[in-house]
C-alpha positions in Angstrom: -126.2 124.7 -5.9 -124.4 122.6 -3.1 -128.0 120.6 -3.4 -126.8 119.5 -6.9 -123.3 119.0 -6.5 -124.3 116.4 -3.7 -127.1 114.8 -5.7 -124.5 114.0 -8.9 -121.9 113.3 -6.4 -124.1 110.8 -5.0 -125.7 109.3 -8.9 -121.7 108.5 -9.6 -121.4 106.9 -6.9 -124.5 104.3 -6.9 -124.1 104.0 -11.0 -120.3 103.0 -9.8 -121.3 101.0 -6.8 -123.9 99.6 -9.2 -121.2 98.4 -11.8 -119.4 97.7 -9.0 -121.1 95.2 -7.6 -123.4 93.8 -10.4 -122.4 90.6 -12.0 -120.1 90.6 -14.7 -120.3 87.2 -17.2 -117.6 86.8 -20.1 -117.5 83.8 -22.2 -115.5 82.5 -24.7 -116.7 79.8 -27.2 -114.8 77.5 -30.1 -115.7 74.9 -32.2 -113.3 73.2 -34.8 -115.0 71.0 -37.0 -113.1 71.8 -40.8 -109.7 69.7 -39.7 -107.5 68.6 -42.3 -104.9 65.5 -42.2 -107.1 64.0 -39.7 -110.6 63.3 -38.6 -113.5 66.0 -39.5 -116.0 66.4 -36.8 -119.6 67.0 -37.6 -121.2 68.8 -34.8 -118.2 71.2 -32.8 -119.4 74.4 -35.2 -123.0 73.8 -34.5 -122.2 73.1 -30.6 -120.4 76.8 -30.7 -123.0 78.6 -32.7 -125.5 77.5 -30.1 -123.7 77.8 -26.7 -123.3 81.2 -28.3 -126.9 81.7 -28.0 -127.5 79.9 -24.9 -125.1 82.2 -23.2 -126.2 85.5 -24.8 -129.5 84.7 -23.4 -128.1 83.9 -20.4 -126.4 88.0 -20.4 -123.2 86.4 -21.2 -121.0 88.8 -23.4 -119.2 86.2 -26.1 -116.4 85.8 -28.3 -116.8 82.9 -30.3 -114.1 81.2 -32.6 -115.1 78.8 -35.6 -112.6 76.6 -37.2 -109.9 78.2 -34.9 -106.2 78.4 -36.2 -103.4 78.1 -32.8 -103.2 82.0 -33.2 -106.8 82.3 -33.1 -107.6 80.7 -30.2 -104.2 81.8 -27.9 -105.5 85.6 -29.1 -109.3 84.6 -27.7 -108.2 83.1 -24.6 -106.2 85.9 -23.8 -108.8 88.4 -24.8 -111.4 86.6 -22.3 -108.7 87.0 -19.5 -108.2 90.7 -20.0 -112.3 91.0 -19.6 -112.0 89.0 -16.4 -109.4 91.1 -15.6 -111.6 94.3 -15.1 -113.2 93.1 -11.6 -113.5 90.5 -9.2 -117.0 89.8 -9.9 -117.0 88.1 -12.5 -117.8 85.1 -13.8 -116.0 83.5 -17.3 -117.3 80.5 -19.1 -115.1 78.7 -22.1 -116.8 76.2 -23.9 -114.6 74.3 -26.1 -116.0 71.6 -29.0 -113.3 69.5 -31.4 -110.3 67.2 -30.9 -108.6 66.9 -27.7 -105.5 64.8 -26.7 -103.7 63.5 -23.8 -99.6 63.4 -24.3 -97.6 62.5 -20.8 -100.3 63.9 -18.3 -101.1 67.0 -20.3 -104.0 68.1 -22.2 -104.2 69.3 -25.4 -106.6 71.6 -27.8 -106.2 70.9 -31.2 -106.3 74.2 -33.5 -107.6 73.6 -37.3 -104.8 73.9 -39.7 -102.0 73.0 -37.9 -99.3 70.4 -38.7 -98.5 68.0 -35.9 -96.7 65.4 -37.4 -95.1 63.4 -34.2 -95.9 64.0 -30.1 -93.0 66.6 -29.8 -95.0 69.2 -31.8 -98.1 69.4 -29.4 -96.4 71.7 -27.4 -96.0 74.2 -30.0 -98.7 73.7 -32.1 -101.6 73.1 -29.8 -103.0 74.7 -27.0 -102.5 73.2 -23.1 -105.3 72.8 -21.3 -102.9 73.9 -18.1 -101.3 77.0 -19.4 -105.1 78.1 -20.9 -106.3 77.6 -17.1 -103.5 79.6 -15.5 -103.9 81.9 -18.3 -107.4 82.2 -16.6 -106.7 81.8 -13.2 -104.3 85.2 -13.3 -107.5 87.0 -13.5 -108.2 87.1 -10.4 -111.9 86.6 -11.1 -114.7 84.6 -8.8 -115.4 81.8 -10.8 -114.3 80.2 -14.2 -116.0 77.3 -15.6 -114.6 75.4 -18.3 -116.0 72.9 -20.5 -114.1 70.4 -22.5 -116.4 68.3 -25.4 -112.9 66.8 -26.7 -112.9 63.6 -25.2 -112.6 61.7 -28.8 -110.0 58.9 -29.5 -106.6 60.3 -30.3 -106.9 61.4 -34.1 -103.1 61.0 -34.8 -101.5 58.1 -36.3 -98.7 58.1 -33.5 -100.6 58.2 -31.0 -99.2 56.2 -28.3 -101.4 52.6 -27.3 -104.0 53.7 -24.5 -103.9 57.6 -24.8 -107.6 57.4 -25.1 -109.4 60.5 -24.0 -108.1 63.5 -21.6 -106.6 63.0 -18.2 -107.4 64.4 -15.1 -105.6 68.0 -14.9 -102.6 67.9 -12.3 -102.7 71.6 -11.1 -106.3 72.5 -11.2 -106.9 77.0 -10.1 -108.9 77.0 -7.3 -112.3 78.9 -8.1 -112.5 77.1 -11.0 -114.9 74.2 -12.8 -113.6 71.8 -15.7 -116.2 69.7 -17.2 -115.1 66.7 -19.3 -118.1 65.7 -21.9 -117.0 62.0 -20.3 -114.7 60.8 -17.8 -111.0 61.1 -17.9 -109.4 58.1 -20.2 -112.8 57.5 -21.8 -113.6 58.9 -25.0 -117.3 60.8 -25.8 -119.0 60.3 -29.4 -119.1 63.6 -32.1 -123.1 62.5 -32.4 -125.2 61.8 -35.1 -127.5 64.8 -34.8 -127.2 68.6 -34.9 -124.9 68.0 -31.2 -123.1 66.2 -29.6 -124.6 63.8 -26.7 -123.1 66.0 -23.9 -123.5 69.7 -25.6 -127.2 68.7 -26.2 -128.0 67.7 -23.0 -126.0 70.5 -21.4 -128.1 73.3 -23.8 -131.1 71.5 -22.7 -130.3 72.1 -18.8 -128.3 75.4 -19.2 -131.3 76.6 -20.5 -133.9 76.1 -17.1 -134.1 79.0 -15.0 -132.5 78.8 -11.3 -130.7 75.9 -11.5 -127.5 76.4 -10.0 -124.4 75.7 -11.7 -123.3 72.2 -10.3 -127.4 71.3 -10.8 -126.6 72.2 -14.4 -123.9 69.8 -14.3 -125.4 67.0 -12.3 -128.5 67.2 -14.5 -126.6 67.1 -17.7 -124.0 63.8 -16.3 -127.1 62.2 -15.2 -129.0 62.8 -18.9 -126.0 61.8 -20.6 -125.2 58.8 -18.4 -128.9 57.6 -19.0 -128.9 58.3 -22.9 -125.8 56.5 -23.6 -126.7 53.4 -21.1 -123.8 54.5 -19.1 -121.3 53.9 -22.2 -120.4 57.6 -21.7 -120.1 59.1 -18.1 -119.1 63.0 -17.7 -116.6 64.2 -15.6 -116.8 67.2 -13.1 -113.8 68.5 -11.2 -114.8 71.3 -8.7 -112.7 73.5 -7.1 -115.0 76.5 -6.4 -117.3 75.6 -3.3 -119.0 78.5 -3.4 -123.1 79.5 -4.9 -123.2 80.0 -8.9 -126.0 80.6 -11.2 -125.6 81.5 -14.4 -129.0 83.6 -15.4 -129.9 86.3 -13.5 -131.1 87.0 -10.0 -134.4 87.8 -11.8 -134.3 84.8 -14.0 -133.4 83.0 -11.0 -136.4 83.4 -8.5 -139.0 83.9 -11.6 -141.8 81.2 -12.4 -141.5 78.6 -15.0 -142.8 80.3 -18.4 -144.7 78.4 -20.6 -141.5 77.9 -22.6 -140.2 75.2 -20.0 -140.8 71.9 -19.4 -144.0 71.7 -17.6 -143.0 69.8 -14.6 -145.1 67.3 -12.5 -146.3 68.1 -10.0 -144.7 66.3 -6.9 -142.5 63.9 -9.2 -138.7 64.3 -8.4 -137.2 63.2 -11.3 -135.1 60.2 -10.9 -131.0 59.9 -11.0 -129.9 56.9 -12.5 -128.5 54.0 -9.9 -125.1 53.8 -11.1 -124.8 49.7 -11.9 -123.4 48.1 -8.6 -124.6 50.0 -6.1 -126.2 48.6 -3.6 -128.4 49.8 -0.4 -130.5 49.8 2.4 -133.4 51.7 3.6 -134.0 52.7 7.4 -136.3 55.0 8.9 -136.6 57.0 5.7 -133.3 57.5 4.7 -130.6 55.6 2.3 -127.2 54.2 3.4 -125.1 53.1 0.7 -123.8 49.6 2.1 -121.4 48.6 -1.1 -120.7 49.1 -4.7 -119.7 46.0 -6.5 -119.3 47.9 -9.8 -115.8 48.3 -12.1 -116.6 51.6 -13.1 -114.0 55.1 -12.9 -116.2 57.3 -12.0 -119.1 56.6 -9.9 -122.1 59.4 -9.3 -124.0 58.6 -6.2 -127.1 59.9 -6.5 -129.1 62.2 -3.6 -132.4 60.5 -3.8 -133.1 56.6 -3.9 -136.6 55.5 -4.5 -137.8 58.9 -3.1 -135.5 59.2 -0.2 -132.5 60.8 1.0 -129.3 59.4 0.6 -127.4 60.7 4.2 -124.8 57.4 5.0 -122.1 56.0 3.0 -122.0 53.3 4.7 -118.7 51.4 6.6 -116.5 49.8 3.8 -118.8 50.7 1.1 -116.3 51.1 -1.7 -113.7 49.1 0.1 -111.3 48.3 -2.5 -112.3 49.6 -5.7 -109.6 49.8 -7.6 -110.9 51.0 -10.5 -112.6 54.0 -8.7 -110.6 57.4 -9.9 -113.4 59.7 -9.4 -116.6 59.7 -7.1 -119.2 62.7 -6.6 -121.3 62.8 -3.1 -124.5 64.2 -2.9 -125.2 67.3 -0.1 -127.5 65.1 1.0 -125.0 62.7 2.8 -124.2 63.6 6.7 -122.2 60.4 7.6 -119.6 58.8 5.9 -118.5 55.6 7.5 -115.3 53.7 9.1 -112.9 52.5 6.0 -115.7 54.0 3.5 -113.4 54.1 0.8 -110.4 52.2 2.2 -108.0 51.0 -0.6 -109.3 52.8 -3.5 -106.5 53.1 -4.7 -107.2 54.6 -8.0 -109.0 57.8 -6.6 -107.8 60.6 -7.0 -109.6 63.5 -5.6 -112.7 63.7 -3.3 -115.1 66.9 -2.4 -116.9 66.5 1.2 -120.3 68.4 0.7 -121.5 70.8 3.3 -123.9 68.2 4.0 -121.3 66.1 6.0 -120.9 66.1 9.4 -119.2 62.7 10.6 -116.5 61.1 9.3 -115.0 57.2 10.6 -112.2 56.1 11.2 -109.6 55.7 8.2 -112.1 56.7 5.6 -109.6 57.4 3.0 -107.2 54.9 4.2 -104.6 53.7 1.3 -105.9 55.6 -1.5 -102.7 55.8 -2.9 -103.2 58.1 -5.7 -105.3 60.7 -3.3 -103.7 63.9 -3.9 -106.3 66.6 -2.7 -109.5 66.0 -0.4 -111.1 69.4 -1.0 -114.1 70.5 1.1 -117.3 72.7 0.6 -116.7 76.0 2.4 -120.1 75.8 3.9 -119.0 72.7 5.7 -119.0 73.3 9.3 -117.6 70.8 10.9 -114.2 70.5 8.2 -112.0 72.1 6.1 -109.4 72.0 3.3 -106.0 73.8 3.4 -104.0 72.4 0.1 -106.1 69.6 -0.2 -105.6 68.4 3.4 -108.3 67.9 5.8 -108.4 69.6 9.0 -111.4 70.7 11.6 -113.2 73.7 10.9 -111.2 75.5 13.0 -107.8 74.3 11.5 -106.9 73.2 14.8 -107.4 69.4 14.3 -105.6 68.1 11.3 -107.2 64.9 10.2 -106.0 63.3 6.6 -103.4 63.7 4.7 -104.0 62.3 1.0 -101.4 59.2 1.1 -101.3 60.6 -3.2 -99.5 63.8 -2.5 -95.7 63.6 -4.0 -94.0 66.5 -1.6 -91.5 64.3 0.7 -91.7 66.3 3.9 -94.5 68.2 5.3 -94.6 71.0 8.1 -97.8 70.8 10.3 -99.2 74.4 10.5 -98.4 76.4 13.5 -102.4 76.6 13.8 -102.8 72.8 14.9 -103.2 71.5 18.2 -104.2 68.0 17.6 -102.9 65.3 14.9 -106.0 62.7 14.4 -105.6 59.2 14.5 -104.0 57.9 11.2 -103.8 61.1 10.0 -100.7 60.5 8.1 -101.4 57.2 7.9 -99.9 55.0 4.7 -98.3 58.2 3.2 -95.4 56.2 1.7 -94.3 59.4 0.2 -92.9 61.4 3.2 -89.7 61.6 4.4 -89.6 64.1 6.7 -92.8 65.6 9.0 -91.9 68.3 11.1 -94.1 69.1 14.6 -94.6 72.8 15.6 -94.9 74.1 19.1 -98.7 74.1 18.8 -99.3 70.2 19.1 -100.1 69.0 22.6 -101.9 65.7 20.9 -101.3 62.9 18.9 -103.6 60.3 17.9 -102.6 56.3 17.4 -101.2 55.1 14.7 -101.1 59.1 13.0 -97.7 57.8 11.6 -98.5 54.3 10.6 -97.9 52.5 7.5 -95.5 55.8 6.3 -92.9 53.5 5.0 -90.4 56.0 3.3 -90.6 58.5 6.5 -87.1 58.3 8.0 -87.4 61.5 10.2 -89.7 62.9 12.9 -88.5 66.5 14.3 -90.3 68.4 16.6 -89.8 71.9 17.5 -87.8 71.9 20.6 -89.9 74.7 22.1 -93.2 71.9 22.1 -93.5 71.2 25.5 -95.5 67.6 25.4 -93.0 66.0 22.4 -89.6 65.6 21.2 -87.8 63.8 19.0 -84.8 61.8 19.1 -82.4 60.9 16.0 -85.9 61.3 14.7 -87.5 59.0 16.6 -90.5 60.7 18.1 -91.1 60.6 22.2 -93.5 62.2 24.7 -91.4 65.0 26.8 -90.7 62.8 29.3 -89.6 59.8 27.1 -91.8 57.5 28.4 -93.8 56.7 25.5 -92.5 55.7 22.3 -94.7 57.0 20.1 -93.7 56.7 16.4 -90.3 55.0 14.7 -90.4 56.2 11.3 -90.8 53.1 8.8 -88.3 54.3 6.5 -85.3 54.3 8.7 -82.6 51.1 7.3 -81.2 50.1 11.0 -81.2 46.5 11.5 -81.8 46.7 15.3 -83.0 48.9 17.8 -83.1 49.4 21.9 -85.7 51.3 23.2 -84.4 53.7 25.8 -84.7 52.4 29.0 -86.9 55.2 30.6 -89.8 53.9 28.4 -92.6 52.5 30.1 -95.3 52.3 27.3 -94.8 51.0 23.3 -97.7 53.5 21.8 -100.4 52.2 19.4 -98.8 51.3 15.6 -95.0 53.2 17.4 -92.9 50.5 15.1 -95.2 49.6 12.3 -93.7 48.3 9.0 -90.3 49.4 10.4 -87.4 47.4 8.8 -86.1 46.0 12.0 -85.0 42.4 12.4 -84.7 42.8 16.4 -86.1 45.2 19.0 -84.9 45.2 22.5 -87.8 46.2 24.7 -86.6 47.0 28.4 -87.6 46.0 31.9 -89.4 49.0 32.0 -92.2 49.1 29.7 -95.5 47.6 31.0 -97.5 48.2 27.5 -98.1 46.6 24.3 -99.7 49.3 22.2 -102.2 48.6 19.2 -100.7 47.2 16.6 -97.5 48.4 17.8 -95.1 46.3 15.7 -97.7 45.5 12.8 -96.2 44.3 9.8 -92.7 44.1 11.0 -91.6 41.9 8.7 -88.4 41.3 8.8 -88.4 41.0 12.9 -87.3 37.4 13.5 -87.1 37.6 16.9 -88.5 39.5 20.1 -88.8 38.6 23.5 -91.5 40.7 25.7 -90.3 41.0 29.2 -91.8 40.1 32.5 -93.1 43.3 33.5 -95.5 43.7 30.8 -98.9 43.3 31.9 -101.0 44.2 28.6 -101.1 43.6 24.4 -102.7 45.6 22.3 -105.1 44.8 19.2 -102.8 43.4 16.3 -99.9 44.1 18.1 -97.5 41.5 16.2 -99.8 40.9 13.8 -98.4 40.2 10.0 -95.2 39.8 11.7 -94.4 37.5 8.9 -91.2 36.2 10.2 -91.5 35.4 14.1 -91.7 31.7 14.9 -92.2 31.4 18.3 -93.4 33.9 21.1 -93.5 33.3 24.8 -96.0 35.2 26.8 -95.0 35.9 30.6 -96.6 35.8 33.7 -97.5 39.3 34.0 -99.7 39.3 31.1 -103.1 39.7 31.9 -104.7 41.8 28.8 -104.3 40.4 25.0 -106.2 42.2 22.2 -107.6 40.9 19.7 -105.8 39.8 16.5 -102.7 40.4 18.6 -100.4 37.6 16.8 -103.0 36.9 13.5 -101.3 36.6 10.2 -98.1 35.8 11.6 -97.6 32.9 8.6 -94.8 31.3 10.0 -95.6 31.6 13.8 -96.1 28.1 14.6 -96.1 28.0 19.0 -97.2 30.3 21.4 -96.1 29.8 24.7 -97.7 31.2 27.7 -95.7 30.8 31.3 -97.6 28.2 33.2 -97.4 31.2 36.3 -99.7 33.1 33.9 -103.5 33.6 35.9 -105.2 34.6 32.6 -104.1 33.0 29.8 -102.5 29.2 28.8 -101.3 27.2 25.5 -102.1 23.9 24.2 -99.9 22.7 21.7 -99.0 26.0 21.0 -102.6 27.4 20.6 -103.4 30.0 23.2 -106.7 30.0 25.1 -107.8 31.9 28.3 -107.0 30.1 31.5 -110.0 28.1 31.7 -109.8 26.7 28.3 -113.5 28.6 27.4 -112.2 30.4 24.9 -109.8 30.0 22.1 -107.9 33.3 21.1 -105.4 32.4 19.2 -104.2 29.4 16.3 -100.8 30.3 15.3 -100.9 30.4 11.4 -97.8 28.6 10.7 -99.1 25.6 12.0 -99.2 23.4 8.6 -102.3 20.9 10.0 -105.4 21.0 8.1 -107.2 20.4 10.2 -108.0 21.5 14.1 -110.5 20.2 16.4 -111.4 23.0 19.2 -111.3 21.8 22.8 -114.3 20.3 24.2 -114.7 22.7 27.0 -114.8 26.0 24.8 -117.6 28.0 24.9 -116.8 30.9 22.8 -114.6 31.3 19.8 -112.6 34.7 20.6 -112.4 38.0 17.8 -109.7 37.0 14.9 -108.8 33.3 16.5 -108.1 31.6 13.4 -108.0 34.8 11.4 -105.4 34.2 8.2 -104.9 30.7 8.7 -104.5 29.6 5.5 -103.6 25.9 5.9 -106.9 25.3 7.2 -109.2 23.0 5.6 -111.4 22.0 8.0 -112.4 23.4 11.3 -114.7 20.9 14.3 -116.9 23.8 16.2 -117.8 21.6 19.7 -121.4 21.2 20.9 -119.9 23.7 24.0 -119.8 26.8 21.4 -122.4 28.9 21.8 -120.4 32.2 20.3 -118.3 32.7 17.3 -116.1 36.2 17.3 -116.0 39.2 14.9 -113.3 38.1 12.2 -113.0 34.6 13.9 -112.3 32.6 10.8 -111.8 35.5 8.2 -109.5 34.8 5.2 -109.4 31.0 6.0 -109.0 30.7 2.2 -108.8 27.1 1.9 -111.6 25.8 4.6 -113.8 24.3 2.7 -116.1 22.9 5.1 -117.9 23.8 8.5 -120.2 22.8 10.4 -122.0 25.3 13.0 -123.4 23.0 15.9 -127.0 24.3 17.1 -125.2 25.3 20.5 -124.2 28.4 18.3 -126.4 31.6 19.0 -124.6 34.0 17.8 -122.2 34.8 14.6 -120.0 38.1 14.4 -119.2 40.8 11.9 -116.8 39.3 9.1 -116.9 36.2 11.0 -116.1 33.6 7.4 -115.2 36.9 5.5 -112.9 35.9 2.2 -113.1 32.3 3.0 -113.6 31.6 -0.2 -113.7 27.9 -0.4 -116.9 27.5 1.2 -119.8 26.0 -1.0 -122.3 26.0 1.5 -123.6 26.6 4.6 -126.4 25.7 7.4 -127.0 28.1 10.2 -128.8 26.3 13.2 -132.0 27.6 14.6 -130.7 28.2 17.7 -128.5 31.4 15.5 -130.2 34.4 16.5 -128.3 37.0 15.4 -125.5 37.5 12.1 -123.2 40.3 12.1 -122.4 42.1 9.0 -120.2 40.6 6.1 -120.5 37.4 8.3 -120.0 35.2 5.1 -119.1 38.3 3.0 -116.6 37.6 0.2 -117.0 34.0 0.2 -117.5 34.1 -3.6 -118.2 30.0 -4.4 -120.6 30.2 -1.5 -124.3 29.6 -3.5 -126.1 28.0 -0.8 -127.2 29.3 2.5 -130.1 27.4 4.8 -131.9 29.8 7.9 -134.0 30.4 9.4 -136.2 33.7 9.3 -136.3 34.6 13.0 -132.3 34.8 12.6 -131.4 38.5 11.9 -129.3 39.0 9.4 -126.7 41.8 9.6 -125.8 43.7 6.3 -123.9 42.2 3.1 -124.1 39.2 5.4 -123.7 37.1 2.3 -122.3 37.3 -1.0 -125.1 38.1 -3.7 -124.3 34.9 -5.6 -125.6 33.2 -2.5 -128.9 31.4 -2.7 -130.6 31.8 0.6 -133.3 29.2 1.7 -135.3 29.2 4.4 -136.9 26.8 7.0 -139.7 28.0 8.0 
């Protein structure tokens, strides 16, 4: 007897382990084709009726709504939330067909038989797109996955000019996928045939056996992107990082039946190049190297010509503005130095597990970035509220320059603020340092024009702030004066003995007082000061940072003393009205001519003040190397005389000389550096001696009226060397 009490004790339990722990699917489906007062759609009711079946087959239970009134559809979302309700392990899927609209950043469903007669009414007479997902979201379930075929034009006659489309949803659940049949602002077709473009494509992939869900996804965006000649481009915000499929575990590892596709053997089928893309190959792998294309959303594909894709490349998207939304393969590792730099339409980005290096200001002045999320199986990062961090949340490393809160408190967890961390986040106000932090990086503070206060937690034992202004313990390094502050002048306290890197950047200051003291010129230090009229370094300097003054737009003159013996590159470039620097004839490294500063022996030139209004400048006769940035931003420039002596020109040496329009490289010349002539845009053509042997990258990048380019072959040519309107000829 006690022999059967244990044997039903222990059948409850497995059949509720069992139930327990098997996975539970809900869906919800609606299509509203039968609309009155405005425009019928033909395929939404046909979409539904076979999603219905799709999912069924897939051992979804569905509700489905056809021609849904407002009541209809709030009573089926709430039923499918109440289902998700029962456990954790589940999984719900809403598939929505008919009109959609945009009104002031929200979405909207459209019921059937409702009366909106002006914008006001949406609110009550259609459903949000928001409160449907938090209706959702209080589940408490694994994963919801939503998919919206609404993207038509805005049916109403008051709709507003430009409300094309849905919009990218501002508060998205975690755990959750939304689909958009295309892009956000775009607007999808209802389709000629039984479905629409998108729903027939996603049957058609929702259908295969073992494809994960974002594999369903990608497959159906790629089919659709290729169908429509790009003319229609889906849209797939993720916020659930981690494995979903939506058959069975069965259906999942079973063999293809002869119901499939029958694949061939070997053949990866190819992703579409997204127009604009271009790339290199090297050692059987693809870097993307730049994309030249205008379009919102941008799908890099994981395979090009039968390779991996593993590099995004340095500046790759550099300044596309038109870029709101980009997906990266898992097959990238490496994403490179100022990858997507000045995007400043972007909104959100998702690091793939596959990632495990990212350069240096990566995600600099995307100023619409509001969440960088990360896959959880990364191991080498993480996201906490759309912030970047190590794995270990002891590093913090970006903060999306896109997020709207004004002040910000590090976590206790952190130990470390990475370079440029908060760098351009003109939001902030107010950042406040914990206890934890025994390390700052340069510049993490830079470019944060509307941060007026720095306060660190007097118990930190390496920092401290004072009247915001933030200080090593000891106050010997100025390390950061926040950009917003209004002061007209400052004195740096006289225990200082080091300016840190980017410690005054953008600040509003007309005049700085730098003591006796300091013996250090951080990088970029007092970058884009522009109202500073006037500074005067002291004697006991000894060293000048990278772009220290540079874009200072407002300094005239500047004397360099004696005890200067370091002076970084690009230290005054860009300074428009700087028309003399002066260099104290004691000086043992450095010297001026006519107000253009060369090294003492006159075999380099470092720097041509930009205000200078000549058009033209010889370079001394005795020069043998043109020196990083030198005649960087010199706009007034027409011309330029490179010397026989030359045998070197610098990275960045002439970039942005917008109006030189001719140049002529003598065949002394044997080497040319990275973004050497970059946005000199003037230039027609160009020769490069035989005696070149080497062209960094971008050398001639940018210079968009160049069409002729002579070389010869045994020169090696860096990437996006030259712009693809160039015609390159060569020699030999």
């Amino acid at each position: 007897m006690t022999f059967t009490k244990r044997t039903i004790f222990l059948v409850i339990l497995l059949l509720s382990v069992s139930l327990l722990y098997s996975q539970q699917k809900y869906a919800l489906v609606i299509g509203n084709s039968n609309y009155t007062g405005i425009s019928r759609l033909n395929n939404p009711v046909n979409d539904a009726n076979d999603m219905e079946a799709a999912l069924r087959d897939l051992g979804f239970t569905v509700d489905k709504v056809l021609n849904g009134s407002l009541t209809d559809m709030e009573n089926a979302i709430i039923r499918l939330k109440n289902r998700l309700s029962v456990t954790q392990n589940s999984y719900g899927f809403l598939f929505y067909a008919g009109h959609g609209v945009q009104s002031n950043g929200v979405n909207y469903l459209i019921p059937v038989g409702e009366s909106i007669p002006s914008e006001n009414y949406l609110r009550s007479r259609a459903v949000s797109v928001q409160a449907m997902m938090d209706e959702l979201n209080d589940a408490g379930n694994e994963l919801n996955i939503v998919v919206l075929d609404a993207c038509r034009d805005n049916p109403f006659g008051w709709a507003r000019s430009g409300s094309r489309g849905l919009t990218v949803l501002s508060n998205q659940p975690a755990n959750s996928i939304i689909v958009y049949a295309t892009t956000a602002g775009s607007t999808a077709a209802d389709g000629t045939g039984r479905n629409g473009l998108f729903t027939s494509h996603l049957l058609n992939n929702i259908k295969t056996p073992g494809l994960e869900i974002t594999e369903v996804f990608r497959r159906t965006g790629a089919a659709v992107i290729q169908a429509s000649g790009s003319q229609q481009v889906p849209a797939v915000y993720n916020q659930f990082f981690g494995t979903a499929y939506l058959g069975s575990r069965s259906e999942q590892s079973a063999p293809a039946t002869t119901t499939q596709p029958t694949p061939t053997t070997g053949v990866v089928t190819p992703q579409p190049l997204p127009a604009g893309l271009e790339y290199s190959i090297n050692a059987g792998s693809v870097t993307i190297t730049r994309y030249t294309g205008d379009a919102t959303t941008v799908y890099i594909p994981s395979q090009i010509q039968g390779l991996p894709v593993t590099v995004i490349g340095n500046d790759a998207f550099y300044a596309c503005y038109r870029l709101t939304s980009i997906t990266i393969p898992s097959s990238v590792t490496f994403i490179g130095d100022y990858a997507f730099c000045n995007c400043s339409g972007l909104i959100n980005i998702t690091i793939p597990s596959s990632v495990s290096s990212i350069g240096k200001r990566a995600f600099f002045r995307c100023s619409s970035l509001t969440s960088i999320m990360v896959d959880s199986r990364n191991t080498t990062y993480t996201s906490v509220d759309g912030i970047m961090f190590d794995k270990s949340n002891k590093t913090m490393i970006t903060y999306p320059a896109g997020i709207k809160s004004e002040s910000y408190s590090i976590p206790s967890s952190v130990s470390s603020i990475g370079n440029w961390a908060f760098s351009g986040c003109t939001k902030l106000t107010s950042i406040t340092i914990p206890s934890s932090v025994s390390s700052i990086g340069g510049l993490a503070f830079s470019e944060c024009t509307g941060l007026t206060s720095i306060t660190v937690d007097n118990r930190n034992s390496t920092y401290v702030n004072i009247d915001g202004i933030l200080f090593d313990k000891n106050i010997r390094t100025i390390i950061a004066y926040p950009a917003g502050k209004t002061a007209g002048t400052y004195s740096i306290p006289s225990s200082v003995t080091s300016i840190g890197d980017g410690a005054f950047c953008c600040s509003n200051l007309t005049n700085i007082t730098i003591p006796s003291s300091v013996s250090s010129i951080g990088n970029e230090a007092f970058i884009s000061c522009l109202r500073l009229t006037n500074i005067t370094i002291p004697s006991s300097v000894s060293s000048i940072g990278d772009e220290a003054f540079s874009q200072c737009a407002y300094l005239t003159s500047i004397t360099i003393p004696s005890s200067v013996s370091s002076i970084g590159d690009g230290a005054f470039s860009y300074c428009d009205r700087l028309t003399n620097i002066t260099v104290d004839s004691r000086n043992l490294k450095f010297t001026s001519v006519e107000g253009v500063l060369y090294d003492k022996n006159i075999r380099t030139v470092i720097a041509y003040p930009a205000g200078i209004k000549s058009n033209s400048y010889s370079i001394l006769s005795s020069v043998s190397s043109i020196g990083n940035w030198a005649f960087s931003g010199c706009y007034s420039l027409t011309s330029i005389i490179i010397p026989s002596s030359v045998t070197s020109i610098g990275v960045w040496a002439f970039s942005n000389c917008s109006d030189l329009t001719s140049i002529i490289i003598p065949s002394s010349v044997t080497s040319i550096g990275n973004e050497a002539f970059y946005y000199c845009g003037r230039l027609t053509s160009i020769t490069i001696p035989s005696s070149v042997s080497s062209i960094g990258d971008g050398a001639f990048y940018y210079c968009s009226r160049l069409t002729t380019v002579s070389l010869s072959r045994r020169t090696r040519v860096g990437q996006n060397a030259f712009p693809t309107s160039a015609r390159i000829t060569y020699r030999d």
